[in-house]
N, C-alpha and C positions, 0 to 999 in steps of 0.2 A: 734675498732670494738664494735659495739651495742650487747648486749645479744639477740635481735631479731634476728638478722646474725647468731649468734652463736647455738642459739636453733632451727632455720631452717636448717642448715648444719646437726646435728644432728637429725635431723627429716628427710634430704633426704638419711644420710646413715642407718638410720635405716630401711628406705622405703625399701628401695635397698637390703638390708641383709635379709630382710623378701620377697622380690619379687622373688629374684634368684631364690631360692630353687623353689617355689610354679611351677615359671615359666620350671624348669627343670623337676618337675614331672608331670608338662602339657604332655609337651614335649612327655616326656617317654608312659606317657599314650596314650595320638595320637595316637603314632606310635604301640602301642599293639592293640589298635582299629583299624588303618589300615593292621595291616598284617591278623587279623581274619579277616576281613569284603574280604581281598585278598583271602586270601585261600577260606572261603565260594563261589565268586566268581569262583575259580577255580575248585573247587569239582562240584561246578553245572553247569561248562562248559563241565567237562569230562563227566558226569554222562548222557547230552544231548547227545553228542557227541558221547557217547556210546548205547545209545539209537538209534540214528539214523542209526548209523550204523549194529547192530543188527536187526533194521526192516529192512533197505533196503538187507541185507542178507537174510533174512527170505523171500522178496520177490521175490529175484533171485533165490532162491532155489528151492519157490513152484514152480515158473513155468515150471524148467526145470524136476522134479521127480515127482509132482504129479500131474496126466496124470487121470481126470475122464473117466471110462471106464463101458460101460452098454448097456446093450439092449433098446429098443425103439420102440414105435407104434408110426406112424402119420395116423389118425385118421383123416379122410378128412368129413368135412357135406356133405348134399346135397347143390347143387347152387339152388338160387332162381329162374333164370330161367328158367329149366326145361329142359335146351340140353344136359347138360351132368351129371345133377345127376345123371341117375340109373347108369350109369359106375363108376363116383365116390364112389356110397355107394355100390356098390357090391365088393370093395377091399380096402384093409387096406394094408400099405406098413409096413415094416419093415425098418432097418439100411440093413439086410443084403442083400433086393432086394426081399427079396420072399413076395410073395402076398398072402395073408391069405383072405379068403372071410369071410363076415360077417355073424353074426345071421340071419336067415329067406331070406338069398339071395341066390338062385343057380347057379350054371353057368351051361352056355350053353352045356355042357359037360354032366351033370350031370343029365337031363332030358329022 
């Protein structure tokens, strides 16, 4: 055997005794970056999850308990044509049906 041979052998086990390690604390490291980058994944799946869930409760909820409740005018113009305004503007309707007449209109009643 040639000293060349002999000073390459030594030079690939030397490679090799300096690679392993390097290679095993790759290794090791990887996988501590994939379990965080896992668990972050996971936390922002439940956290959506939890999210979604919470609104769409929130909107089952509103609908069935809160019930807006209120009094109301409907308040009619006159029609441009001119057939049935003074009956429209002589009554304002209510929710409850009762007929309220307006400012400066009288009724037939009332003459």
């Amino acid at each position: 055997m040639t000293d060349a041979s002999v000073n390459g052998r030594k030079q690939d086990w030397l490679a090799w005794l300096l690679l392993i390690p390097i290679l095993i604390a790759a290794a090791v490291v990887g996988f501590f970056v994939f379990v965080v980058i896992l668990g972050l994944v996971l936390v922002a799946a439940a956290v959506l999850i939890a999210r979604l869930w919470w609104l769409r409760r929130k909107m089952r909820n509103a609908g069935a308990s809160q019930t807006l409740e209120g009094e109301y005018v409907v308040i009619r113009t006159p029609a441009r044509d001119g057939g049935s305004a003074e009956r429209e503007a002589a009554s304002t309707e209510t929710n409850a049906g009762t007929v309220l007449p307006q400012r400066g209109v009288r009724d037939k009643d009332s003459r």
